[in-house]
N, C-alpha and C positions, 0 to 999 in steps of 0.2 A: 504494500500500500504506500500511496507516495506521502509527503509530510503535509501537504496541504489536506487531505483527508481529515486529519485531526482536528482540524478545525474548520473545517465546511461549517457545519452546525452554526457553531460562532459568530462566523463570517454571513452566514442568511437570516440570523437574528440583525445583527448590526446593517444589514442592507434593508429589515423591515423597518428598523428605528430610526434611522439615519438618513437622508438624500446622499451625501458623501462618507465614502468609505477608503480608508489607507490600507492598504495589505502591504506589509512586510515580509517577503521570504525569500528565502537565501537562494542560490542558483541551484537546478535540478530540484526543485520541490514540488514540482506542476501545477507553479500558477499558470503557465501560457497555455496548456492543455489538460489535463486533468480539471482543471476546477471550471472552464466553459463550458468542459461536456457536462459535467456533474450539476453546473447552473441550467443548463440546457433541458435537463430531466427529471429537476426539481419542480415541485408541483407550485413553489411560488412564478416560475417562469416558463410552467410549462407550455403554456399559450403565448406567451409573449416574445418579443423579437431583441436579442444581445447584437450591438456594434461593439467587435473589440479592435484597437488601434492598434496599430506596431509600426514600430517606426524606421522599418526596410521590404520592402518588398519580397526578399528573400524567404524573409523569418515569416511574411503574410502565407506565399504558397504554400511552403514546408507546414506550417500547424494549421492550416486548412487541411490538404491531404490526409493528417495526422489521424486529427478529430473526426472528421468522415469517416478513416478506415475503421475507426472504433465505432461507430454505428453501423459499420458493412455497407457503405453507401458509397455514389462518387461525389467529387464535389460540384458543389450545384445545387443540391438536393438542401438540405436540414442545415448542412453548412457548406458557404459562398465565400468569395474574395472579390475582392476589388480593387486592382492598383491600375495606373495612370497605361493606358492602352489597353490594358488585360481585365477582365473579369468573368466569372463562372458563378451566378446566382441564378434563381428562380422566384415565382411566387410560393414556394413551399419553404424555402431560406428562413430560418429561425437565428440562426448565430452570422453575423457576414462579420468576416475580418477584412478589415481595409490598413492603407499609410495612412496617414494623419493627416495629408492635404486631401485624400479623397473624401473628410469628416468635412472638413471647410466647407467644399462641394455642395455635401449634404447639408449641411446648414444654410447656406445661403439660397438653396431651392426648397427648401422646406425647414422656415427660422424655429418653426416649433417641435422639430420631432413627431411627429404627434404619431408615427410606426413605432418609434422607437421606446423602449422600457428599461434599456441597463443600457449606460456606455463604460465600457472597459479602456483604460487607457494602460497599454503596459509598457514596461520599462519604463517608466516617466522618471526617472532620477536623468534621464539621459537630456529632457527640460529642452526639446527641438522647437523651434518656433514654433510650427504647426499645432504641437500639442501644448502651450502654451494659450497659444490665439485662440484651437479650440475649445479648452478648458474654458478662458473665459468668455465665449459664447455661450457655452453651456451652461454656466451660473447665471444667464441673463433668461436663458430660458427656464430654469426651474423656476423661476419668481413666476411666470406663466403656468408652471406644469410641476407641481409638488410632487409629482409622483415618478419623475424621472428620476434615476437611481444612478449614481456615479461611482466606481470605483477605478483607483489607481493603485497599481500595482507596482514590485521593484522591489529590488532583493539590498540598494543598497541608498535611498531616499534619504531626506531628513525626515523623518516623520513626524519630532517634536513641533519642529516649525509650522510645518505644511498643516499640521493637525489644526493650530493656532488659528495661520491665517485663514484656513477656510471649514472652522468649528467641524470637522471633522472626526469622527470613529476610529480608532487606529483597533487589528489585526492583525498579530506578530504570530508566526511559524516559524518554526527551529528551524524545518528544514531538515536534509539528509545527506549532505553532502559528505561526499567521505575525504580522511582529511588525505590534505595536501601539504606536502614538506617545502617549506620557504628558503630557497639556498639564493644568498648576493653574491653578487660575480660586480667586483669590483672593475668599473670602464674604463678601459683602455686605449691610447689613441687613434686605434683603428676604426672605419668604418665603422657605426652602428650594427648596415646590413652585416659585417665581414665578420663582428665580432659575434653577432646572433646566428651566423649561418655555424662557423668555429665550435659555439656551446653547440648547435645541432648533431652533429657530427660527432662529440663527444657521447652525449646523451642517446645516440642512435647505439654505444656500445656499451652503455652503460645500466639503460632501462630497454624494457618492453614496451608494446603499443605503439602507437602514433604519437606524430608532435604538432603542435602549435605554436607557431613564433607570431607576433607580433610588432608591428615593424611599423613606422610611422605614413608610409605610403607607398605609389608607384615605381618609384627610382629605386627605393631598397627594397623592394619584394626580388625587381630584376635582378641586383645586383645579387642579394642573398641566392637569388635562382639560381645564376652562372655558377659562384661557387659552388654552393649544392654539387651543382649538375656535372663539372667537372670531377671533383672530387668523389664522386659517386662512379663516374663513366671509368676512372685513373682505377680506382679500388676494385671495380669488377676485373679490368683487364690484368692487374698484377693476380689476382686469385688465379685467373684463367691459365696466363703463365706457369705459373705455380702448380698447376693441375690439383689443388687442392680437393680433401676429398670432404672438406666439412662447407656447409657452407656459411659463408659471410654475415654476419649481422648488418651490415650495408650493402646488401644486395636486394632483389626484390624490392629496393623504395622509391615511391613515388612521389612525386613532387609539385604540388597543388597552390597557384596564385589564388587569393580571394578577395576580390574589389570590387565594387560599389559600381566602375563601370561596366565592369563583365556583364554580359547575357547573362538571364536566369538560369540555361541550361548552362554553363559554365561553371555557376557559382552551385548549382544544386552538384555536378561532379566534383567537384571539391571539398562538401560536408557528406558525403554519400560513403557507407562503411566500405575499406580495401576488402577487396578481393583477400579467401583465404591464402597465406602465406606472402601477402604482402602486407608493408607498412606504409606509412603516409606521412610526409611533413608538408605540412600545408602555412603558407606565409599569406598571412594573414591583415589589415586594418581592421579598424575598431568593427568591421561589419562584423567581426566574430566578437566580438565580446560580450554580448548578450543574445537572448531570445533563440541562441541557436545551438543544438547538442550535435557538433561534428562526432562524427562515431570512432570511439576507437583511440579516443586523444587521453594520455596518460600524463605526459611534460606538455610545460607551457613553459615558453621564452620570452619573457616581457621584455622589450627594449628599455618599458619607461616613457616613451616616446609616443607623441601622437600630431596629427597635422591638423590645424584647425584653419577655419578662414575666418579672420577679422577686416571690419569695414572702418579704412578711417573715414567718418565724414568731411575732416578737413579737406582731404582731396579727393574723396568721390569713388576711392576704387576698396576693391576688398585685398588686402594680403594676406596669402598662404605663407603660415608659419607653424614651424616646428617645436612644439613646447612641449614638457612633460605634465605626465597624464596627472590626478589627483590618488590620493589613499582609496576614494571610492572605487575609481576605474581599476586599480590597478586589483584590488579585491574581488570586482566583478573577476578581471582577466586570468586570476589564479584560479578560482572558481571552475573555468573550463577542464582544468585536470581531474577534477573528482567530481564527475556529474556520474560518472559509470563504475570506478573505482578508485582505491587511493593514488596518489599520485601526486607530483612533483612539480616544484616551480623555480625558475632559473629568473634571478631580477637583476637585470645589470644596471646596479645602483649597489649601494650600500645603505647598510640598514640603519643609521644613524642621520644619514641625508632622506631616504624614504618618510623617517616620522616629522622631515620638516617640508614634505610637501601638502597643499590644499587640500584639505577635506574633501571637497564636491570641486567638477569643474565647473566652470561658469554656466548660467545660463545662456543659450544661442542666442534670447532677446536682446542678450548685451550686448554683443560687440558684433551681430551679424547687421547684412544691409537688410533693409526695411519695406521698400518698395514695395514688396508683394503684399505683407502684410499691412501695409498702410491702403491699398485699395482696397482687400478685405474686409479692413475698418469700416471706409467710406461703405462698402457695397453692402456691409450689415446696417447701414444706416446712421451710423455712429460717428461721433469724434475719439479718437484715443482714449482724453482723459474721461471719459464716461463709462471706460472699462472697469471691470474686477483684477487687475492683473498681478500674478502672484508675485512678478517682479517687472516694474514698470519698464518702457523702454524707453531709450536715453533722448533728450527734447535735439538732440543734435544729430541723433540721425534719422528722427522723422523729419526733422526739416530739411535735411539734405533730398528725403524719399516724396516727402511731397513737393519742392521743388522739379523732380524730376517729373513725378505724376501732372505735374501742370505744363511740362515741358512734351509730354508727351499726348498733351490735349486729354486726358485721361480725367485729371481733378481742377474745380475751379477755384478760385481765391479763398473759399470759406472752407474749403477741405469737404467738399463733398463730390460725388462722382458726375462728370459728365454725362451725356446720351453716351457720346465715345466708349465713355468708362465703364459702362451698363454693359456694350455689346463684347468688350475686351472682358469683363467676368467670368461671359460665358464661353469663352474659350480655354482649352485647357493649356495653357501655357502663361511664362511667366510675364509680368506689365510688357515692357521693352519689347517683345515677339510679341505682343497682341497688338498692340497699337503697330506695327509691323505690316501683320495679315491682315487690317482692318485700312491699312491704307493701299495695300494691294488688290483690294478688293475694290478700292475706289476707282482705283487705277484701269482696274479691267475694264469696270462699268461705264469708264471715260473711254474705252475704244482699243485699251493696250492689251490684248491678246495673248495670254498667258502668265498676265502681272500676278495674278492670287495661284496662279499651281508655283510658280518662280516663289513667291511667299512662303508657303507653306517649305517648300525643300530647304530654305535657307535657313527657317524655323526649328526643323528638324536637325539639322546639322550645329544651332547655335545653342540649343537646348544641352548639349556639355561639348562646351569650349574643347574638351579634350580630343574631340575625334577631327580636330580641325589639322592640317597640313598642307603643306605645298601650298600648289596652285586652287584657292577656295573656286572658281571658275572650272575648273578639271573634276573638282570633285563632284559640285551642282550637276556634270552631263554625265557622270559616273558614279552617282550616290545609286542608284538601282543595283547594278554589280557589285559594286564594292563597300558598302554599307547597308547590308539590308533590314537591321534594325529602326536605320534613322530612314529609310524606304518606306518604311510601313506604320512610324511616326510622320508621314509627310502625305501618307494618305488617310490614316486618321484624322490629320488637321483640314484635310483638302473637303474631308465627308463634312466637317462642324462647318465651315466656310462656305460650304455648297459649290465648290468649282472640281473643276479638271486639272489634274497636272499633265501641260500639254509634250507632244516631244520635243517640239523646234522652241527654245525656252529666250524669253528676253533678255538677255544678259546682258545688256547697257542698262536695263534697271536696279541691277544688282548693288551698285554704289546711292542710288536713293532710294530704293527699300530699307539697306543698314541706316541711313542717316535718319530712317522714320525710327529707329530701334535705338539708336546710340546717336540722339541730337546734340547730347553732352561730350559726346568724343570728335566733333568736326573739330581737323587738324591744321592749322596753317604753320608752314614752313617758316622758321625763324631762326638763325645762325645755323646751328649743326642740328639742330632739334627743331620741333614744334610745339605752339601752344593751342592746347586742346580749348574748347569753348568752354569748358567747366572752371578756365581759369589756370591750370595743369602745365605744367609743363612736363614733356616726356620724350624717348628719342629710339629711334628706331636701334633693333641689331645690326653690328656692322655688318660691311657687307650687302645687307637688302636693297633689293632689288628698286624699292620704292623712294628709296635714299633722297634722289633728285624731285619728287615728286610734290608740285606746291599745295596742294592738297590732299586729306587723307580723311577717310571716316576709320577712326581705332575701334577694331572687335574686342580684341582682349589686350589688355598691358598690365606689367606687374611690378613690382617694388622690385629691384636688385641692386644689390650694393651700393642702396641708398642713391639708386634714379627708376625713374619711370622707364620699364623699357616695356618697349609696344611689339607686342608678338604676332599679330595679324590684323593686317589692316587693309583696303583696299583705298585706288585713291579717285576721284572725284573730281569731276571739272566745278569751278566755278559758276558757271554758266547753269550746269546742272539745281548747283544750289538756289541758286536765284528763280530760276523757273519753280521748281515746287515746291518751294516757301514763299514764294511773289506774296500772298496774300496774309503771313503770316509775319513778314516781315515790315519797317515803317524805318523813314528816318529820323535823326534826333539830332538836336543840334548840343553838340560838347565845346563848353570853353574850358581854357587850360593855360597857363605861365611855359613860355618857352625860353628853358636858360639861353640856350646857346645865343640867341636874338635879344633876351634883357625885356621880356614883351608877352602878352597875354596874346591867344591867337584863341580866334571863333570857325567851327566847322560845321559842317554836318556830316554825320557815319548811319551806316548801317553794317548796322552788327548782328552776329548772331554769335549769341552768347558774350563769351571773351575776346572773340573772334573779330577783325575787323574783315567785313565784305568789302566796303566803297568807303569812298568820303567825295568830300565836295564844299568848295570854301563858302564861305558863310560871311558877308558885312560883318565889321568887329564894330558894336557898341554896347560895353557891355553894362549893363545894370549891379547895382550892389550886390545884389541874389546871386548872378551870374557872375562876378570876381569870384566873392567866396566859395562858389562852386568849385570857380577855375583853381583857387589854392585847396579847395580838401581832395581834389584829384591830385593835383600836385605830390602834396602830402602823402595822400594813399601810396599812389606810386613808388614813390623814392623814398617810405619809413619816416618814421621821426626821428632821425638821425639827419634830414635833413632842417630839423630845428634847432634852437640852441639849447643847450642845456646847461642851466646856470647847476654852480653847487647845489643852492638852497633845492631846485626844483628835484635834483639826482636823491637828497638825502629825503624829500618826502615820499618820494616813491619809495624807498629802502623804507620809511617808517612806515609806510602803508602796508609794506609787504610781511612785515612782522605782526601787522594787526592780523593779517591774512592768516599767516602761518599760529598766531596763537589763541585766533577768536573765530575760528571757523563757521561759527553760529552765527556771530555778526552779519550784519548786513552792509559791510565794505565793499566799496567798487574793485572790481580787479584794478590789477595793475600791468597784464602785459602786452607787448604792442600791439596785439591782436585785439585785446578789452579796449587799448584808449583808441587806436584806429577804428571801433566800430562804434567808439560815444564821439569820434571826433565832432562833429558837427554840432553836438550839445555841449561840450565844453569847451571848444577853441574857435566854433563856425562862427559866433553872432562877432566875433573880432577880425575875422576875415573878411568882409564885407568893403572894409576901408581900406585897405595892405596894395600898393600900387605897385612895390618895388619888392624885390630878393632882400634887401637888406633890411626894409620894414622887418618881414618876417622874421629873418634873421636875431634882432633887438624885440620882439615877444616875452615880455616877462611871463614865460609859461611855470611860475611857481602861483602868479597868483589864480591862474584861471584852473590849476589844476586843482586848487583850493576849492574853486567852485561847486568840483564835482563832488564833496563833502557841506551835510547840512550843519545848523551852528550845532547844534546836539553833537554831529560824529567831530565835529572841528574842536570841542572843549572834551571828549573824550581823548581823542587823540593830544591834542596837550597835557592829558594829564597820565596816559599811559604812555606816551612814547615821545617824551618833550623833547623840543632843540636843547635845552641845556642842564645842565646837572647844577647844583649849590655846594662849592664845598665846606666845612665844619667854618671856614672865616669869613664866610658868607660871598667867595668869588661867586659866578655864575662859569661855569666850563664847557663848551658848545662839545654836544656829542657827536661825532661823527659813528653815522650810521652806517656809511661806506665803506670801513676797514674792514680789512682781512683779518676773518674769525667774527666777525660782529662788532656790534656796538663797545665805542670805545672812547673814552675820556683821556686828556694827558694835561697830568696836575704836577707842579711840584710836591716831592713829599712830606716838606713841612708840614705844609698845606693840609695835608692827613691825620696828622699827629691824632691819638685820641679816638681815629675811625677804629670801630673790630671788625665789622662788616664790609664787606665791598655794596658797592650803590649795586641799585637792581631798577629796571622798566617791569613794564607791565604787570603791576602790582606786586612784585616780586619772582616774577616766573620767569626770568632771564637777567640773568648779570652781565654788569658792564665791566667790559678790560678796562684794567685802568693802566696807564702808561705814567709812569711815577717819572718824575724829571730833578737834576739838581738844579741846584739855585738856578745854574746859569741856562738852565732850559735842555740840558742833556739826556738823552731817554737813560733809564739807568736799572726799569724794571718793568715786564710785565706782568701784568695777574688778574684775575677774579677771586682772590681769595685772599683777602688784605691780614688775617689773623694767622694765617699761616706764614706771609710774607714775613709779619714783624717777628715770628717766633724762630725761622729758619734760616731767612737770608740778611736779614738787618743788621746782623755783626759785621758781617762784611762788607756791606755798603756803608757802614758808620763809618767802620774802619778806613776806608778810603777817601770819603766823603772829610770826614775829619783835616786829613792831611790836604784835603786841595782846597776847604772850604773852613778855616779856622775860623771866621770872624761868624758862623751861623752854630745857629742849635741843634748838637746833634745826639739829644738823649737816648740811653741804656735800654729802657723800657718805654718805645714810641707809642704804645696802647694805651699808657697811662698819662701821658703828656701831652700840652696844651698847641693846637694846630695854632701857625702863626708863618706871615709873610716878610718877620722880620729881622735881621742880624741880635745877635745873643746882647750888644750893647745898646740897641732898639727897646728889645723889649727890657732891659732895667729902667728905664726912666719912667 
């Protein structure tokens, strides 16, 4: 009996009491199968219809087939799936397993459920948008439908938390895992892949069964492959030599990729039990770490390592990086070795660096791009903040995602969907490729014969960046032969779109179809690189072919060694652009300061985006409005470093920045050139209006107006937390400088001190100030933050010299106890 058994019972009490329910258990317990069929033939659900999620398509076919075989049925029947081109349900369908985007789907064609009775979400510690976004869609509908039943499943969740935020039942099972022995293999400077293939190798003569390596992606599954596969091919042929009569523990083994892009039928040969007398090392990403029991797997080879995609908003693009995984992942991926028996785990880490990595890894809300789910939003009807969400998403990258949605005619200024945006929902593909199809489809309807099947193939092909190569035009007349996956994704889309994909295909629209999909990537050629419309600067591989080309629309470009390099792009006439944005485009008249001439100059441009298309000169006379416009462009431009900057204005920013760093909670203006360049026009504009010359600018007392940007409330708090000057015990006043190396810092003679035990402190004592001690004659002579220790350890010594060069002043034994004074020893007798 499996572990979830024992607490069935438990768990269908807490689903009658509860709308939301947590399940806790451990990997191989049979919550992904065992407890749907068992909810399936429970008399609380025996009429009623289970959605459960999973969050790979893999894991969806695999425990469909499962679950059916144990009713002796096929799938289709009692239990269906559904993932993005593929599905096998009927009206007889009681349990459908779907991905998580196919929930979305479902929701937004039917916002109330109203077939639906349980939703299953499983693996949720794994926290993927989708499930996420669905989550909170589905809290919006129980407020409609109390009798929809939620539970979330995972073997390695917070559960305290999640229980909290959403007054949930928690449901803990032991589980049955059998254990697994945790051995570190300290990293070495070798390859990841080289040093995981290495332990494989070892562990092939060492244990039984299959292996599982886990490898952070693509490039090292390969690399791990080659190895393998040599070393494997070397070891057969010297046995053979040898005529040996026993055979090999590395013979008979098979060597199995398992990625996320592979075919189903690829990824299902890879979890599928060896052949007897064979073994299997299967190199694996995270698609193996949960929801899936490869058969036969005894060792598991954690790298540590996993690939994630972060989106910076700052520049618009997502980066693929390689970071290590959390304590929870890396638990789940031990886990793999004892689903079937005990067994072994190889973690190349050490185990003292393992207890100091992350708990959980991040949620996907965080750092992934947004765009999809921000139409989603819109197309549930909603604004963001109106949501339930377990963990909010960040205001900087929905603004970057509805930018782009209004860029792609999708969303209008209030954040709500277009007609556009209505017809791009119901297509199954992501923003960028629906607004795509949807203007290839315009296109046709205008006369251009074959624009929406040209659509839909370039859809197909853009839907993973990864199967792109060479000549993108070569592959378009060869996607049938040589791609037949993304063949029968290009006739899927062509069925939702209602066209033909013809043969003779229009391949001059090929560069303004992508610019309907990527308006944010039109490229104009600038020195050795180009600036993208988003702003962007990026540069082609050496070499390409497109080098000379003064325009470009970028498909994919990626961070490397700290630049944008653009890996597939095609390039664009001018002309082209103009024509099919004619109506979308408008001119504007820009004024602006031109050094080189000593003189404001008035234009007009059309742009698109960052981009400049035309210009065209423009009468110069310009208005107030219109100078200071021309100096915050200026400005923008060329940083605030082309301002002056007085001392006083350098040390109020350093004191701001300290209010920052020690009053987090405050509500202080940032301080960096990104914060004052996007207040410039509220704290420097209304003085720009007058500025006729470089030099005006130049002489800007910008301490006072940076003043401004502080009310009198934060202007007398900041006096009195992080003043310009310190009092010392003889009542000088001592200007702090907040500029030095190490922090705020005072330079007093140390007469001057006499008497202090303490060193002075800011912000109400939560930071001490250096004090730079001086002799009479103003020579630095000490530093410190810690004056009672000064006078107890170093003060003999400086007395002592101080003495001999400075007879005529006071240089007492015990300076803690003596009276601070600015004046020679026959000063103070009178």
């Amino acid at each position: 009996m499996l572990p979830v058994a024992a607490i069935f019972s438990k768990l269908c009490i807490a689903l009658q009491q509860h709308n939301i329910v947590l399940l806790s258990a451990p990997p191989g317990a049979g919550k992904s199968t065992y407890l749907p069929l068992q909810l399936l033939q429970h008399s609380d659900f025996s009429h009623k219809k289970i959605v459960m999620l999973e969050p790979r398509r893999l894991a969806v076919k695999t425990i469909a087939h499962y679950i059916a075989s144990q009713l002796g049925e096929s799938v289709g029947q009692t239990v269906g799936y559904k993932i993005r081109h593929d599905s096998k349900t009927s009206a007889d369908t009681r349990l459908l397993i779907v991905t998580e985007g196919i929930l979305t789907g479902m929701l937004q064609q039917d916002p109330t459920l109203e077939n639906v009775d349980l939703l299953i979400f499983d693996e949720f510690h794994e926290r993927s948008l989708h499930a996420d976004l669905g989550l909170a869609f589905c809290l919006e509908v129980q407020q409609l439908r109390s009798d929809l039943k939620l539970l979330l499943m995972s073997a390695t969740m917070d559960t305290d938390k999640l229980s909290q935020q959403l007054s949930a039942a928690v449901v803990q099972s032991e589980g049955r895992s059998y254990p697994v022995v945790i051995n570190y293999v300290t990293p070495t400077n070798s390859a990841v892949a080289l040093q995981s293939a290495a332990i494989a190798i070892k562990a092939l003569q060492q244990h039984q069964g299959s292996i599982l390596v886990f490898l952070p992606g693509q490039a090292e599954i390969n690399q791990a492959a080659q190895h393998l596969s040599q070393h494997l091919a070397q070891h057969s042929a010297e046995q053979q030599s040898h005529q040996s009569t026993q055979q090999s523990l590395t013979t008979n083994v098979q060597v199995h990729a398992l990625l996320g892009s592979m075919t189903l039928a690829q990824q299902q040969a890879a979890i599928a039990a060896p052949s007897t007398g064979q073994r299997k090392i299967v190199l694996a990403t995270n698609l193996a770490q949960t929801s899936l029991t490869i058969e036969g797997i005894t060792v598991v080879i954690d790298s540590g390592l996993y690939r994630r995609a972060r989106f910076d908003p700052r520049q618009g693009i997502t980066i693929l990086e390689t970071v290590p995984i959390s304590q929870a992942a890396a638990i789940q991926r031990s886990g793999r070795a004892g689903r079937l028996s005990p067994g072994v785990c190889y973690r190349i880490d050490t185990a003292e660096k393992w207890q100091r990595r992350a708990a959980f890894d991040p949620a996907e809300i965080e750092i992934a791009e947004l765009t999809q789910l921000r139409l989603d939003v819109a197309s549930w009807g909603a604004q963001v903040s109106d949501l339930n969400w377990l963990t909010a998403p960040t205001k900087a990258a929905i603004t970057v995602a509805e930018q782009l949605l209004q860029q792609l005619g999708l969303m209008d200024s209030n954040g709500r969907q277009t007609a556009l945006g209505v017809s791009a929902g119901q297509l199954a593909t992501d923003p960028r490729l629906a607004a795509m199809l949807l203007h290839a489809k315009q296109l046709e309807q205008q006369g251009q014969v074959g624009a929406a099947g040209l659509g839909c193939l370039l859809a197909a092909l853009l839907e993973d960046s990864r199967v792109l190569s060479g000549d993108l035009y070569q592959q378009l007349t060869r996607i049938k032969s040589t791609l037949p996956q993304q063949w029968q994704q290009a006739l899927a889309l062509s069925r939702q779109l209602g066209c033909k994909i013809t043969p003779m295909l229009p391949l001059e629209l090929v560069p303004i179809l992508l610019l309907r999909a990527f308006p944010d990537r039109l490229a104009k050629r600038r020195g050795h690189g180009y600036q993208l419309a988003s702003g962007i600067g990026a540069a082609l591989k050496d070499n390409d072919a497109l080098q000379q080309q003064p325009w470009l629309v970028v498909i994919h470009l990626q961070l490397y060694a700290q630049r944008n390099i653009i890996y597939h792009a095609v390039s664009i006439a001018l002309e082209q652009v103009l024509t099919d944005w004619h109506s979308e485009l408008s001119w504007h008249t820009v004024t602006g300061w031109d050094d080189s001439k000593g003189r404001f100059y008035a234009e007009q441009q059309l742009n698109f985006g960052c981009c400049r298309l035309a210009t065209k000169p423009q009468p110069l006379s310009l208005t107030a409005a219109e100078k200071q416009q021309a100096w915050l462009n200026y400005i923008t431009n060329n940083g605030l470093d082309c301002l002056t900057w007085s001392d006083s204005a350098q040390q109020l920013m350093a004191r701001q920045k300290l209010l920052l760093q020690f009053q987090a909670k405050q509500n202080w203006p940032a301080v960096s050139e990104q914060a004052l360049l996007a207040d410039l026009p509220l704290w420097l504009g209304p003085a720009l209006s007058s500025i006729n010359k470089r030099q005006q600018l130049a002489d800007m007392p910008l301490y006072q107006y940076l003043m401004q940007r502080l009310d009198y409330g934060q202007q007398q708090q900041m006096a009195m937390l992080v003043p310009t000057h310190w009092q010392t015990p003889t009542g000088s006043k001592v200007l702090i400088n907040y500029l030095a190396e190490g922090g705020p810092r005072i330079s007093v003679r140390v007469q001057e001190m006499y008497g202090q035990t303490s060193s002075p402190t800011l912000l109400q004592g939560q930071l001490a100030i250096t004090v730079e001690l001086l002799s009479p004659g103003r020579q630095p002579l000490q530093l410190t933050q810690d004056l009672s220790s000064f006078w107890q350890n170093s003060w003999q010594e400086v007395r002592k010299e101080m003495r001999g060069r400075y007879p005529k002043h006071f240089w007492p034994e015990q300076p803690a106890q003596a009276t601070p004074t600015t004046k020679t020893k026959k000063a103070m007798l009178r």
